[in-house]
N, C-alpha and C positions, 0 to 999 in steps of 0.2 A: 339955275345951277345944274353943274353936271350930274350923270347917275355915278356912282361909284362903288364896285363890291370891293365890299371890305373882309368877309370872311365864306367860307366855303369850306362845310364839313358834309358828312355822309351820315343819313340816317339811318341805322340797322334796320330796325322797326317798318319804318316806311319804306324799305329800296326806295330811296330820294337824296339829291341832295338838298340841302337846307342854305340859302344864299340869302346874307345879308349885306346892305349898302349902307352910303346916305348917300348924300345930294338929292335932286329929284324924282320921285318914285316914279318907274317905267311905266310903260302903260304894258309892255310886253316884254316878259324873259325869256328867251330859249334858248335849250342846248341841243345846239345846229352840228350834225357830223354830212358824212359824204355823203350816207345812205338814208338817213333817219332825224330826224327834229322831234325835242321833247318840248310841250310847253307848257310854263306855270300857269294851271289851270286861276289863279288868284298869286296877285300882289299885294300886299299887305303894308300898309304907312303906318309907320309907328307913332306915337302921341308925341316926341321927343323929338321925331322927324328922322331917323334911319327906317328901310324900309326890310322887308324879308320876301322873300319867293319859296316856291317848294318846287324842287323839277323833277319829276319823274324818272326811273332809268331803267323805265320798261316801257312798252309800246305795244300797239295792235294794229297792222296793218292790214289791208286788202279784210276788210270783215273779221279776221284772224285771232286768233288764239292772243290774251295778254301775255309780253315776253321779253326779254331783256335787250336792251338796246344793241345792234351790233358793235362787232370790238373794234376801235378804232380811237382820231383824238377828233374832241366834240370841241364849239367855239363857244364860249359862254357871249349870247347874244340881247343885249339891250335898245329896244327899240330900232332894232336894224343896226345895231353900232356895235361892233366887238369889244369887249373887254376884257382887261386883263384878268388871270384867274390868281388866286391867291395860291401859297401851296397846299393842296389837300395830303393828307395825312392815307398812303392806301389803305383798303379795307378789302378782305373778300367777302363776299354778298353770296349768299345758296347759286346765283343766276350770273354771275362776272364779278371782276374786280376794280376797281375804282379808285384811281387815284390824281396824280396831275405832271402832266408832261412839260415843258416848252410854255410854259402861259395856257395850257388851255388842260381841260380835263379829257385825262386819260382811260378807255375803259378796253378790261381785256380779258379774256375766257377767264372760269373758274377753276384755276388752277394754281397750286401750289406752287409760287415763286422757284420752293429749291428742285421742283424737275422742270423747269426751265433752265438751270445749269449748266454747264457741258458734262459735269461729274452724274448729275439727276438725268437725264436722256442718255448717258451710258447706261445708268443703275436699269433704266427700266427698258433699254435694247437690251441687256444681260437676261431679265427676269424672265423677256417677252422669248428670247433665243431658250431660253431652260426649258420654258412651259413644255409638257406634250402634245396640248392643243389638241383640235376637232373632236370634242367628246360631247359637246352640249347640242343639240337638235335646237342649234339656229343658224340663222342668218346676219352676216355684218353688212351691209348697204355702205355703198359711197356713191355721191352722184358731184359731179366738178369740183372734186377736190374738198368735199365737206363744206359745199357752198349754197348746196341746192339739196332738197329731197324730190326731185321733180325727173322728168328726163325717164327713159327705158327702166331702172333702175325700180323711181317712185312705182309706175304703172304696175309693175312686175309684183312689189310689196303689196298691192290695192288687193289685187289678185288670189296673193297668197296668204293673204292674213281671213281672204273671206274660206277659202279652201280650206286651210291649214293654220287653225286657231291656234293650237298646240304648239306652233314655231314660235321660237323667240325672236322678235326683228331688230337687232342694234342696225342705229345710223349713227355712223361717222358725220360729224357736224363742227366746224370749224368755231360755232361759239353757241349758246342758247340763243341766239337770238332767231336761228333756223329751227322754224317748225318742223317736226319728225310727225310722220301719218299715225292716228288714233290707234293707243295700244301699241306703240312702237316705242322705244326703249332709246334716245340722246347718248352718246357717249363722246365726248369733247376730244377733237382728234390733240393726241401727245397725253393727254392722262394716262392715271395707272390703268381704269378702267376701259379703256379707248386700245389700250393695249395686248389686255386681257381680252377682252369681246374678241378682236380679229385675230387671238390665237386659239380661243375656244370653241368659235363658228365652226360646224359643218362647209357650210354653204359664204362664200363671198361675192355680192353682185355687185359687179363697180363699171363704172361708164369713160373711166381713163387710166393712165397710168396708176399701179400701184404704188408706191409711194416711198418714204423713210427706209427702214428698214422691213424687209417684209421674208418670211422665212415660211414659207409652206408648211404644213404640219402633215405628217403620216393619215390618209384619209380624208385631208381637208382639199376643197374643190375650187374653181375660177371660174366664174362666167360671165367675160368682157362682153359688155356689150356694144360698147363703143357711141359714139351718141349724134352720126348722120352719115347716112350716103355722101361720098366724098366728089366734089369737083374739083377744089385745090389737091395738089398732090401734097403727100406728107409721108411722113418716116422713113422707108432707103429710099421716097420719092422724092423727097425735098433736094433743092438742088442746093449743091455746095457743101454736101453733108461732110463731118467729120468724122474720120472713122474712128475716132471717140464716140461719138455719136450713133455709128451705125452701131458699133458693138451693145452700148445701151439699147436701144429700137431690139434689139434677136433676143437681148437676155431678156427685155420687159414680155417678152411674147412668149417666152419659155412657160411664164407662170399659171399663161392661162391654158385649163383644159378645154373650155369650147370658147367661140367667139361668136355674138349675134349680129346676123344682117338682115340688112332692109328688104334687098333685092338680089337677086344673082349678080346681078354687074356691079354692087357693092362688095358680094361676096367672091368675084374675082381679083378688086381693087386690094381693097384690106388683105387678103392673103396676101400676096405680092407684096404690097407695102410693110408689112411687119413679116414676111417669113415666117407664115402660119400655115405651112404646107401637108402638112402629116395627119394636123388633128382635124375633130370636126367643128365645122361653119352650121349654124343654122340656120336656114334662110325661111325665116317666121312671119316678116314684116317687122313693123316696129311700136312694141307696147305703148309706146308713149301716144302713140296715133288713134287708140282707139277711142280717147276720149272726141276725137273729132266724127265718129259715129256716133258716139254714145252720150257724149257730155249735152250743157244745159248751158248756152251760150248767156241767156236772158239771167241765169243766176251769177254769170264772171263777171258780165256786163254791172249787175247792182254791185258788187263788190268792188268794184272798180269808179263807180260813182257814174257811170256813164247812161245816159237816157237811152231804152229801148230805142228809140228811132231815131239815133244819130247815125251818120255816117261817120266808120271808126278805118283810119290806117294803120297801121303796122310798120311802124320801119326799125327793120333788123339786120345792121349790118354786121359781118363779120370782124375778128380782129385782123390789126396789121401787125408785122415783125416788127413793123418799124418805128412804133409809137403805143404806149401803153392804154391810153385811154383811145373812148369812141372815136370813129372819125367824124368830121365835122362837115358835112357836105350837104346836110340839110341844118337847113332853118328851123325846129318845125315849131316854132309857134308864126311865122308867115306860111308856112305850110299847111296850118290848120286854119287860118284867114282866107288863101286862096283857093283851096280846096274844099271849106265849107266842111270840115269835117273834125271831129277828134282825133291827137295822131297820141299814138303810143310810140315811146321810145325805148329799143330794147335793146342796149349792150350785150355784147357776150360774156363768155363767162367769166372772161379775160380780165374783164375793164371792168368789174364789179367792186374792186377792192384801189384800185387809183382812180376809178371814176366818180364822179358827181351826178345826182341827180340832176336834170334838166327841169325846168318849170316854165311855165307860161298859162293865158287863155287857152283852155282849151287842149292842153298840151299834158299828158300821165306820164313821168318814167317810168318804165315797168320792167328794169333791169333787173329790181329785186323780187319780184313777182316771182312765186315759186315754182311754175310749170308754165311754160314756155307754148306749150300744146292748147293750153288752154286760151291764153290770147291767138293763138291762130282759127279758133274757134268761135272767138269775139270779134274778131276783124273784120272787112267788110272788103278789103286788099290787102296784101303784103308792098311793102318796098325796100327791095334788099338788094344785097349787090353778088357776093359769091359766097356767101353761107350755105349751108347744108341743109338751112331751113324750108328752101325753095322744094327742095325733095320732099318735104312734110307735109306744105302749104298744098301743096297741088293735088291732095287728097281729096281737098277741100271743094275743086274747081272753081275757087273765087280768083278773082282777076288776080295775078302778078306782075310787078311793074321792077325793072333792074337799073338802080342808077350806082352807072358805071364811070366816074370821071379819071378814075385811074388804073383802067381797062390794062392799059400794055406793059404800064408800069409794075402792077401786079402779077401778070404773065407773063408777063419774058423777066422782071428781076427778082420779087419778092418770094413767088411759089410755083407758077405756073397751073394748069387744068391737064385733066383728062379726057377733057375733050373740046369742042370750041362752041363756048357758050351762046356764041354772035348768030352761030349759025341754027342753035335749037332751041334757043328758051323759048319758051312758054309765054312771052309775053314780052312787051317794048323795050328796049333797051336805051336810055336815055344819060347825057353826059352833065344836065345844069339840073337845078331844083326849078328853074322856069321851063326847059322842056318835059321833064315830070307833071307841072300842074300842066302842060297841054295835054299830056298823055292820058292825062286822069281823067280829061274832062272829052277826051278823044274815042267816042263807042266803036269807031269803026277799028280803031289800033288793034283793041282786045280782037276783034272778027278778023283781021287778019291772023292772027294766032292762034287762033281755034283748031286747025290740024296740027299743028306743033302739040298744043297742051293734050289732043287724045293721044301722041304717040307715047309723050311725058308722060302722062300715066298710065299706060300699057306696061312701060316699060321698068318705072320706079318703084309703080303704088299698086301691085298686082293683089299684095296680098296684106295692104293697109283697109282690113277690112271691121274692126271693131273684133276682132278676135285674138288678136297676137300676145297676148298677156295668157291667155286661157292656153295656146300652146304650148309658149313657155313652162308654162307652170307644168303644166303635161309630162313635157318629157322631165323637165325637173323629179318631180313624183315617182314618176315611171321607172328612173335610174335609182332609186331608193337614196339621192342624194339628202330627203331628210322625209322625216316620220310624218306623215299627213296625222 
């Protein structure tokens, strides 16, 4: 006989739901989202023969902090077979809310329904425009949009929470299910509280655009740091731009007072490209990098489940304009067959919220993986195509491999370069996932590119020295931007 759920409520007490059937009791229940699967640690048969589960609607990943599932719609899963959900009744939970979509359970930041509104998101754009803001001696963090605490942004917090106890650290966090660094302060982006923080911050360190409504305060400061040395061209570089668009690109740059770069030739890029001409560039290196000095590979690695002595890839490809999720150009569970090795898979920041975790032998997404820096540090190669990360990676001086199969088409229609990648990277250039495993397994490739990758780091990674967080922080301090 079939399994069959018959009812689906929310347990306050336990953050669970509480799922009862009949027909056949499963042997397995989960509640399967894009990012995340919860599962009923026990199935329970009842003496009458309906069965119950308990699922969870928090999680622990990568060794991590327990935490509430991310926000999205989860599949209620029975022995690998979907089933329909009944309707659950919402509920707000301290950690999200809980309720049921479309057939399947719904789960969404902890926030009060009526400022989801259009009436509730004027009421608190009003409050946020009233406040006078920048009084409190802290910090508001945003790193991709409240997706990540990782990236320039994280590093920079690491830093200053060891310096400067005394600062308050909000992060902007698009749901609790993003860990915020030890002593750091969650604030759910569009709450009252999420509001308030970034009108009463000192200090706002954010790694992209600023966002919804954002209104500077008398005394309050910006410091973009942007989140890689650029090869694709972007903002008045993009081609085809609209000058709807250009205008947005001048105003967004208006708000920052300084802007951080990697390198001088980052920091001629980004001016130009956003019309940052006036004020000042820092050119520090990039916080996020230090951990590739300083970090502890063999401790990511256990986190990550992966054995000291495997052979680990990295494949991290950029977004396209042109489609929402990963591109699809590697295999990598034949990847991690023919290369003998573990691959990790790392979306951008893009594809984090339409994309799916990948799975196989041998095969880790690590889209959701908090710091980005830190799998570059676990890696044993990179395999990317025109990311920014290539600029990171080569810190490292571990092999890089570029699989490019939609080289011209990206370059002459979707964004174009700043320069021509064919002719400097750092490492093989490959168009199939089968010229890639020859390249891999190719020692002389890597030695042909040996003078290529010293010039690439002469030129990118001068001053990715395990230091640039402690700079930051520096002149931070130094400008009395807030109270050490």
């Amino acid at each position: 006989m079939t399994s069959r759920v018959t009812t689906v409520r929310v347990d306050e007490e336990q953050q669970a739901l509480l799922i009862e059937g009949n027909g056949s009791t499963p042997g397995e229940v989960e509640l399967s989202g894009r990012r995340a699967v919860a599962a009923a640690s026990e199935v329970v048969a009842g003496e009458d023969g309906p069965w119950r589960a308990v699922l969870p609607l928090h999680a622990s990943r990568w060794g991590g902090a327990d935490l509430p599932l991310p926000s999205g719609d989860y599949a209620l899963v029975l022995d690998g077979r979907t089933a329909a959900v009944p309707v659950v009744a919402t509920v707000v939970l301290p950690g999200l809310r809980v309720g049921s979509a479309g057939g399947e359970v719904r789960i969404d930041p902890p926030i009060d329904p009526a400022y989801e509104t259009a009436e509730g998101r004027l009421a608190l754009e009003g409050r946020y425009a009233a406040l006078p803001g920048a009084h409190e001696n802290a910090v508001f963090f945003e790193s991709f949009y409240g997706q990540s605490t990782g990236c320039n942004p994280g590093a920079i917090d690491r830093e200053l929470a060891a310096r400067a106890p005394g600062v308050t650290r909000y992060w902007s966090v698009v749901d609790l299910s993003v860990a915020v660094p030890d002593g750091a302060v969650p604030v759910v982006e569009g709450s009252p509280e999420w509001w308030r923080a970034r009108a009463d911050a000192r200090l706002l360190i954010v790694n992209d655009w600023l966002r919804r409504r954002f209104d500077r305060k008398p005394g309050q400061r910006v410091l973009q740091t942007w989140h890689g040395t650029p090869l694709k061209r972007l903002a008045l570089h993009r081609p085809g731009l609209h000058p709807r668009r250009w205008l947005a690109v001048v105003r967004e740059s208006r708000r920052w007072d300084v802007l951080l770069a990697q390198n001088p030739y980052a920091e001629r890029v980004l001016r130009k490209a956003y019309a940052f001409l006036r004020r000042p560039v820092w050119v520090e290196g990039y916080p996020r990098n230090d951990v590739l000095t300083t970090g502890d590979a063999t401790r990511i690695r256990a986190a990550l489940g992966i054995d000291p002595d495997a052979r680990v890839l990295l494949y991290a490809p950029t977004w396209r304009d042109d489609r929402s999720e990963i591109v699809d150009f590697v295999d990598p569970r034949s990847l991690a067959e023919a290369a003998d090795a573990v691959v990790l898979v790392r979306g951008h920041s893009r594809t984090i919220r339409p994309g799916r975790d990948q799975a196989g032998s041998r095969v880790i997404d690590v889209t959701g993986y908090p710091d980005t820096a830190e799998l570059l540090l676990a890696a044993d190669a990179l395999v990317t195509d025109y990311s920014s990360v290539m600029f990171d990676f080569s810190a490292t001086g571990k092999p890089m491999y570029f699989l490019v199969p939609d080289l011209e088409h990206y370059r002459g229609k979707l964004r174009g370069f700043y320069f021509d990648l064919a002719a400097r990277a750092p490492g093989p250039l490959v168009r199939t996932q089968e010229e890639l495993v020859a390249a891999l397994a190719d020692v002389s490739a890597l030695a042909e590119h040996a003078p290529k990758y010293v010039a690439w780091q002469a030129q990118f990674n001068g001053r990715d020295d395990g230091s640039a967080s402690a700079r930051v922080v520096d002149r931070i301090l130094d400008l009395g931007w807030l109270d050490a």
